[in-house]
N, C-alpha and C positions, 0 to 999 in steps of 0.2 A: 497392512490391508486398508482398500480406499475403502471411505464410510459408503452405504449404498447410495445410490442417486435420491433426490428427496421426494416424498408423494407429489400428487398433484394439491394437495391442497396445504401442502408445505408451509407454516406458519414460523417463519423463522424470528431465533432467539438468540442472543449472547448465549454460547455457552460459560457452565458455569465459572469456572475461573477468568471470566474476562471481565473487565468492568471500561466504562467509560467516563471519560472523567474530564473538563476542561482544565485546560493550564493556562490562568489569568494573566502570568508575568508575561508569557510567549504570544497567547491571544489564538492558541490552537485546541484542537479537538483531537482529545486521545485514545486510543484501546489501548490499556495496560493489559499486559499480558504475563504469565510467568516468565521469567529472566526477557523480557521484551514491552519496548514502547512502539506503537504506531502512532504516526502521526496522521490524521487523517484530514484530506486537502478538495478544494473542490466541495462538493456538492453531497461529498460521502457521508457526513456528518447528519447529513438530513437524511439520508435511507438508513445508516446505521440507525437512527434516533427509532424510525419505523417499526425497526427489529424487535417486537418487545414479548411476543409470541401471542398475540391478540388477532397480528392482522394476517392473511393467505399475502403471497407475492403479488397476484391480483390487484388485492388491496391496498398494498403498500405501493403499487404502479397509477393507481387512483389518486391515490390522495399526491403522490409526487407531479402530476399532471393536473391535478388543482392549483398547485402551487408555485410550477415550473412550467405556463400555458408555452407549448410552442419547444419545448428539450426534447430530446429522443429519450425519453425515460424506457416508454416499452420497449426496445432495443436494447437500451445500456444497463438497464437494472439488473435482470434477471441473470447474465451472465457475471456480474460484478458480485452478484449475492450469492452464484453457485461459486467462484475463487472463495470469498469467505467461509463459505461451506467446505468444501475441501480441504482448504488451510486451520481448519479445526477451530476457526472463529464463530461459527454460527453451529445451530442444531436445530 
């Protein structure tokens, strides 16, 4: 069964068994997962970080457009955060 679509004021989280974690030796950014590693590349690492269940996707589009003047963040965020939702990474 797919999870439902998320409210509109959707504050997305790591769900519980994910954690992130840097790998100093490699110099990457990772979601450990059960029996899984991602490696996360690009600019992901800064909207996962966002994830903390404090901020709406809104918000988290805000401050990535503080940060990244001039990225298509409103476009690429929101669907990059619903894959992690689906994929059972987010809540």
């Amino acid at each position: 069964m797919r999870p439902a679509p998320p409210a509109t004021g959707w504050r997305p989280a790591l769900a519980p068994a994910i954690v992130r974690r840097r790998d100093p030796v490699r110099e990457v950014d990772l979601l450990v997962l059960p029996e899984r590693v991602v490696v996360l590349s690009g600019r992901a690492e800064a909207v996962v970080a966002l994830c903390d269940g404090t901020r709406s996707v809104p918000g988290i589009i805000d401050e990535l457009i503080m940060r990244f003047p001039g990225a298509p963040v409103a476009t690429d965020v929101p669907p990059f955060l619903e894959r992690l939702r689906k994929e059972g990474w987010l809540r």
